[in-house]
C-alpha positions in Angstrom: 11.7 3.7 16.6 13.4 6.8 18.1 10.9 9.9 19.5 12.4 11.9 16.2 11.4 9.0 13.5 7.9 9.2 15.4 7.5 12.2 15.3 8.9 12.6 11.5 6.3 10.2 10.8 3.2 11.7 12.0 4.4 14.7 10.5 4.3 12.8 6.9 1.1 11.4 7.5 -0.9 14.9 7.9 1.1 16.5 5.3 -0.5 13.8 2.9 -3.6 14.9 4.1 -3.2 18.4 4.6 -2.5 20.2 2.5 -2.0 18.1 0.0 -5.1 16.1 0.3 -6.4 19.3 0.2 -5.0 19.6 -3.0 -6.0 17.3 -4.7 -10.0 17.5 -4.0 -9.4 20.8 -5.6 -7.6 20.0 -8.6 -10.6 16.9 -9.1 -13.3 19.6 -8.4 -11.1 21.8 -10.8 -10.3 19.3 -14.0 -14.7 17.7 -13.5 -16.0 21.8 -14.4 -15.4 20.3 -17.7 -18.6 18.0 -17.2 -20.4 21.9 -17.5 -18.5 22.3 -20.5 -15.3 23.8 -22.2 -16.1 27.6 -21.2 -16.9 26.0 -17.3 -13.4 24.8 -17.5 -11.7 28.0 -19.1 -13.4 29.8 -16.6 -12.6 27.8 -13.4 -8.6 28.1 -15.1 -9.4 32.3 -15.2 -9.9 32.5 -12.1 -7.2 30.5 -11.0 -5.1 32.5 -12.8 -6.5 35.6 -11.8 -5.2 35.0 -8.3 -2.2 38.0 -8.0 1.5 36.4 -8.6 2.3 37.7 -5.5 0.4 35.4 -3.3 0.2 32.4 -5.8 3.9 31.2 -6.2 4.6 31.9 -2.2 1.2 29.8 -1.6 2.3 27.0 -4.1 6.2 26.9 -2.7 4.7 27.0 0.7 1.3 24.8 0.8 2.0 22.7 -1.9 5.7 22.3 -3.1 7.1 21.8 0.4 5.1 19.3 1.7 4.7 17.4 -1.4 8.5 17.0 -1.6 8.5 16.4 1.7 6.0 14.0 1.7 7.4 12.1 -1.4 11.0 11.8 0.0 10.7 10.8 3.2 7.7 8.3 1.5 10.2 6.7 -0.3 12.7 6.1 2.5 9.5 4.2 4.6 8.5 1.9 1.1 12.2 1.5 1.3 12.1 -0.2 4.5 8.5 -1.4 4.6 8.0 -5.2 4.5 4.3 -6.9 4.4 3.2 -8.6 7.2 0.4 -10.7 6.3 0.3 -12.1 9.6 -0.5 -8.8 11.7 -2.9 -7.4 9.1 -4.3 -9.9 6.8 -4.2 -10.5 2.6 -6.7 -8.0 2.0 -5.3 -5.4 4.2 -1.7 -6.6 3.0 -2.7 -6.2 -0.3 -3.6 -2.1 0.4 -0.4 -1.8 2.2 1.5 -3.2 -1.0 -0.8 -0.7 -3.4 0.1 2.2 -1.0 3.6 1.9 -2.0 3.3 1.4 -5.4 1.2 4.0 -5.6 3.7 6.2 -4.1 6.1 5.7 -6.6 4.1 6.3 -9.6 2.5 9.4 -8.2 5.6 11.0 -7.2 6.6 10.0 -11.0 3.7 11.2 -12.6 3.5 14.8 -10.5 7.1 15.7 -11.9 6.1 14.8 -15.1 2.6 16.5 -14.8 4.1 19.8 -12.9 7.2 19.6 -14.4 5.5 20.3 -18.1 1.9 22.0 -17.7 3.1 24.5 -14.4 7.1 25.2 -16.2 6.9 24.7 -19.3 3.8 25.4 -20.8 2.3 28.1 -18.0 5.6 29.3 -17.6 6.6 29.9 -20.9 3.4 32.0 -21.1 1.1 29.8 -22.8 -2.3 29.8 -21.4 -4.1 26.2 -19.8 -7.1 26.2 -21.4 -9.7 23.6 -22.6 -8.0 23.7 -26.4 -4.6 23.0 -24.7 -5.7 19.8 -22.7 -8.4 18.6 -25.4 -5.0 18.6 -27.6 -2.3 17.1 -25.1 -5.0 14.2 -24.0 -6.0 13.6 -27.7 -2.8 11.8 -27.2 -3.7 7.9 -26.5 -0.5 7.1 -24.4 -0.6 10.4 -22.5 -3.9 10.0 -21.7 -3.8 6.8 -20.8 -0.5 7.8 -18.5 -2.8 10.7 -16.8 -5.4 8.3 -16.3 -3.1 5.7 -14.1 -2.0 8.7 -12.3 -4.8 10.1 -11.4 -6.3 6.5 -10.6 -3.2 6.0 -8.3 -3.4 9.9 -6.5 -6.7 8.6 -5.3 -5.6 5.7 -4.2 -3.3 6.7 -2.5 -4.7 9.5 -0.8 -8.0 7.4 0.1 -6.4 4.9 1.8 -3.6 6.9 3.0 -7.0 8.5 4.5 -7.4 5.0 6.5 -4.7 4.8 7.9 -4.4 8.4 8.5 -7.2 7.1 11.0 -5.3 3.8 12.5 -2.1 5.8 13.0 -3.6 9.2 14.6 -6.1 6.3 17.2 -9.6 8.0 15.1 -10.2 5.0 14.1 -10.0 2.1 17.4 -10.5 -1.5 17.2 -12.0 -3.8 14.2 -15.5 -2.2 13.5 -14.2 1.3 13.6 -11.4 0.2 11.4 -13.2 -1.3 9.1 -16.0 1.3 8.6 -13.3 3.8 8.0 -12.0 1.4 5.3 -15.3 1.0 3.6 -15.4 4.7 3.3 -12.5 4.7 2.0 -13.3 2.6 -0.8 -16.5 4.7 -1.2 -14.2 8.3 -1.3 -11.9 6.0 -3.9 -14.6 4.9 -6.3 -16.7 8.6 -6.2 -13.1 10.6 -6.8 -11.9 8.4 -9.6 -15.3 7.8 -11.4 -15.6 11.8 -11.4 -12.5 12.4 -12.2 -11.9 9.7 -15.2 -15.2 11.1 -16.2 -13.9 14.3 -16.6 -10.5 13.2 -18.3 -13.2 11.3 -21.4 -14.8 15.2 -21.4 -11.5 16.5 -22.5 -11.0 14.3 -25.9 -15.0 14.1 -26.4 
């Protein structure tokens, strides 16, 4: 591996954690206001979109859209090359590695689809995203269903991209370390999706 491709790589794994880790604990933190109630939700959504167009669109091109197409792109030329090695890390940690990529691929998949209709074409053809919106959209068995793998698989991804955010960056040294940091992992994995598939029921309740 050349000094650029290790470089370029480190660079990938802290954009997936900032700011797009980032990102997503405030998008769950943002969808679960709906386990207060539909007006909690409208109101968390106000005040979103309260935030003056002037610093919102440069803020999402620069701390959001960037990385994330960075981070997706240059994601998919490593699970392009990656190959498991069960013999360096094991079936179980094999077996993460594999989900990690597949994972990729249907959250890349999912965000256009996501972005590409809630943020253009429904926020931007001036139609407000409220509780009403969503509790129609997700009344919608396969779409919910879809949001529900993909929101499932974000974690994922993110948690365990979180462990080896650890392995890769030396936080996390030797067996015991390692495999603390994966058990928290798991824990971070099970808390996000639990709230947030909670939330998603809160939308078609």
């Amino acid at each position: 591996m050349s000094n650029t491709d290790f470089y370029i790589r480190r660079i990938h794994s802290l954009s997936g954690i900032v700011p797009i880790g980032f990102f997503l604990l405030e998008h769950i933190f943002s969808i679960s206001t709906v386990l207060a109630g539909p007006q909690a939700f409208d109101a968390t959504v106000a005040h979103l979109a309260a935030i003056p167009h002037e610093i919102l669109i440069p803020l999402e091109i620069i701390a959001i859209a960037i990385p994330l197409l960075f981070h997706g792109i240059y994601g998919a030329y490593i699970a392009l090359q990656a190959k498991n090695n069960v013999g360096d890390y094991g079936y179980a940690r094999n077996r993460q590695f594999w989900l990690q990529r597949m994972t990729a691929w249907y959250t890349f998949a999912f965000l256009i689809w996501h972005v590409g209709y809630l943020r253009f074409m429904v926020k931007g053809g001036g139609t407000p995203i409220n509780y009403a919106l969503m509790h129609d959209y997700l009344s919608n068995p396969i779409v919910f269903v879809l949001y529900a793998i993909g929101l499932v698989a974000a974690v994922y991804h993110f948690t365990n991209g979180l462990f080896t955010f650890c392995i890769t960056w030396g936080i996390a040294v030797g067996p015991r370390a390692q495999g603390f940091v994966n058990k928290a992992a798991w824990g971070l994995f099970a808390l996000m999706s639990g709230v947030g598939l909670l939330a998603l029921t809160r939308y078609i309740a």
